[in-house]
N, C-alpha and C positions, 0 to 999 in steps of 0.2 A: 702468328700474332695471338691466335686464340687460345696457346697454349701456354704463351707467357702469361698473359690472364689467368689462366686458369690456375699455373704455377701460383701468382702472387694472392690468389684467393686462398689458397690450401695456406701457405707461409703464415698470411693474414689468420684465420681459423687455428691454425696449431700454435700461433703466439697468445690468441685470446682464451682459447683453451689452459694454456701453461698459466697465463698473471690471472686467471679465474680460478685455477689451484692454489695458487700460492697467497691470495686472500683469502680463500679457505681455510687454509693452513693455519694463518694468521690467526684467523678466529678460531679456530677451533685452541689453538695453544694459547689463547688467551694476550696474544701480545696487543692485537688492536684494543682492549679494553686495559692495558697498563699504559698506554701511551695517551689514553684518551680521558681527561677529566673533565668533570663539570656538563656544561650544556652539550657539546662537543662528545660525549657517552653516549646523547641521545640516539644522535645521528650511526653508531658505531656500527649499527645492525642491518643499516640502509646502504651505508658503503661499500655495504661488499657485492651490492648490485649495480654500481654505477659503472661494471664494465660489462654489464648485462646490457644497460641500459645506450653506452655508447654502440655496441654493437650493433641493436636494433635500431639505432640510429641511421648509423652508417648502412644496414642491408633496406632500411628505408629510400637514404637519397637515391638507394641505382633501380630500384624499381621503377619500370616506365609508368604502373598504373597508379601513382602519387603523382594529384594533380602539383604544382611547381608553387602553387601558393604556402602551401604544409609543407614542400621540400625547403623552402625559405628561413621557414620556424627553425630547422632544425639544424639549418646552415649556420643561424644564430647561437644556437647551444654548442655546434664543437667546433665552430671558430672559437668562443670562450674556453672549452674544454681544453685545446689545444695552443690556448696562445701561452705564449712565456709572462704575458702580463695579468695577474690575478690580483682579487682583491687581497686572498691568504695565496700566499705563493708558496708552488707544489713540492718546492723543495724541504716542506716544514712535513714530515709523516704523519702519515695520515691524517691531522686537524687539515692541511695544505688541501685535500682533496672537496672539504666541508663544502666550499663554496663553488664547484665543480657542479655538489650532486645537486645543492640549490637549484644556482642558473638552469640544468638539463630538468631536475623537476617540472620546475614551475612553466617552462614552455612545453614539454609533453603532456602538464594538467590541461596548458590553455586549446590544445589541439585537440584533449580528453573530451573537455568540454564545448567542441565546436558542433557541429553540425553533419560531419564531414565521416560516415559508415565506411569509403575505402580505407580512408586512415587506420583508422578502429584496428577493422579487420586485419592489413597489414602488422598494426603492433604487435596482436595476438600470434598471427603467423611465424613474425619475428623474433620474437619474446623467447629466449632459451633459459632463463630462469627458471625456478621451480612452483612459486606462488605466483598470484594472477596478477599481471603488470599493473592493471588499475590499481586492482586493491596496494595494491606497492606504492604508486605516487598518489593516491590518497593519503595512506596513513605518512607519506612522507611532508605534504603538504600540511597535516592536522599538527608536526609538529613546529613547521616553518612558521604558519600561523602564530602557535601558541608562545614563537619564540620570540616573535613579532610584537606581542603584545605584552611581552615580560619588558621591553626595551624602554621604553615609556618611562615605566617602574624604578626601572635601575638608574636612568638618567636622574628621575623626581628623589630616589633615594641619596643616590651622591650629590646633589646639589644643597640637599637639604644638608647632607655633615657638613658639607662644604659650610655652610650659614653657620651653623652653629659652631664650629670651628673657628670660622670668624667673627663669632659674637663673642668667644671667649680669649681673646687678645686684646 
């Protein structure tokens, strides 16, 4: 039994391995940024972590010394990662993943900012990326924020043509 495990560990490791490559790939040939306009560019550069990020995930929940409150959080982020029901559905490339990296963001910020040094420490252990995970869902939060607060804008903007639009009928 222990070595079927061990089997579907290595399987598991050489498939994230390969689709870690071939987002590499992606970016470096320049396709994720032809496919990618607008707000949605932002984000282009943070995508290509969010199978860093799943992974640290997932080597998180099997860790026995993650107290089961934090395994929780995280059960919430790739239940969404993985469900067929998204707000942008993943069949749309690459924009489809947008709301993946989101949701796993902003529950590994809210964990970032707990109180809670196993945690931490595990992320870091976990972390197979190459820049420092925090720093990562930081600046990926500085731009959720910032996109957060353009929404307001763009609502107050189209309602305003919408008026005047309608004053001129």
């Amino acid at each position: 039994m222990g070595e079927d495990i061990q089997l579907k560990k290595e399987k598991y490791e050489d498939f994230y391995r390969k689709l870690r490559e071939k987002i590499f790939k992606w970016v470096k040939e320049g396709k994720l940024n032809n496919r990618t306009k607008g707000w949605v560019g932002k984000f282009t550069e943070y995508l290509i972590i969010l199978p860093d990020l799943v992974y640290m995930m997932i080597k998180i929940l099997f860790d026995e010394e993650v107290p089961v409150k934090s395994k929780a959080l995280i059960v919430v982020a790739t239940t969404y990662l993985f469900s067929p029901i998204d707000v942008i559905p993943d069949f749309i490339p690459v924009v489809g993943f947008v709301d993946d990296l989101l949701v796993t963001t902003i529950v590994l910020n809210g964990i970032i900012n707990s109180d809670d040094p196993v945690l931490k420490q595990k992320m870091k252990e976990y972390w197979p990326g190459d820049e420092d995970v925090f720093i990562q869902i930081k600046n990926i939060m500085a731009i959720i924020n910032q996109f957060a607060s353009e929404i307001p804008k763009g609502i107050l903007k189209f309602m305003n043509e919408e008026k005047k639009k309608g004053g001129k009928n």
